[in-house]
Every structure is written in structure tokens, then in C-alpha cells.
C-alpha positions, -999 to +999 in steps of 0.1 A: +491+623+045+472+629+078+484+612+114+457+585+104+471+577+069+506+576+088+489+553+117+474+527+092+510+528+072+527+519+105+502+491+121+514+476+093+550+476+098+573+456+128+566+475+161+603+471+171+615+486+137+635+516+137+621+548+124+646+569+098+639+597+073+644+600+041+648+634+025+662+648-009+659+624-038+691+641-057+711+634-029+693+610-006+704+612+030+688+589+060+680+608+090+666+597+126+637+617+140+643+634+173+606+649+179+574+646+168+551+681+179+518+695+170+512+731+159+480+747+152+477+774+129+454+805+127+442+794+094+430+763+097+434+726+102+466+713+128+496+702+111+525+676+129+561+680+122+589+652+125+622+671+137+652+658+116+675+641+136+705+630+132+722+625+098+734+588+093+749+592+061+734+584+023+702+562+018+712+527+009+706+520-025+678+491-021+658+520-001+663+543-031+649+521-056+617+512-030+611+547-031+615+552-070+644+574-067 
């Protein structure tokens, strides 16, 4: 996914929404996201990283089964 891809997906969501992470489908945690930097690399093309946040705990379930987990 590119920062474009990831613009277009959020244009399309509630500007006021809260923004979590999800990570690890066998154990699914939520996560906020306390940064968001951009590094470029030597070998190519930039490359943006979200900084895991804090952990809030499992992923509901209803989340889960959005994401096909």
C-alpha cells in the first residue's frame, strides 16, 4: 500500500474517527499509533512507518471477522 492507497482508504472514512492498529491475526491485539515518520533508504523508493502505540488490549471480535481473521 503506498501513502496514496492509504489517503483514498481514509477520505473515505469519518474524519473524527479514531485511528487503532491491528496486528497479529493469532493473537489479535488493538494498538494506537503514537508517530507516523518517513525514512529514505539507500536503495530505493521512501518507506513510512506507523509507531505502535499503546496496547489497548484484544481486537474485538466484530473487527476480527471484518478483517477475515
Amino acid at each position: 500500500m503506498t501513502v496514496q492507497d492509504l489517503i483514498y482508504e481514509l477520505e473515505q472514512m469519518n474524519p473524527d474517527a479514531e485511528v487503532r492498529f491491528a496486528v497479529q491475526p493469532s493473537w489479535p491485539f488493538e494498538y494506537t499509533i503514537s508517530s507516523v515518520i518517513e525514512m529514505d533508504f539507500e536503495n530505493g523508493a521512501p518507506v513510512v512507518y506507523l509507531e505502535e502505540g499503546t496496547h489497548l488490549g484484544y481486537l474485538p471480535e466484530a473487527v476480527r471477522e471484518e478483517l477475515n481473521w
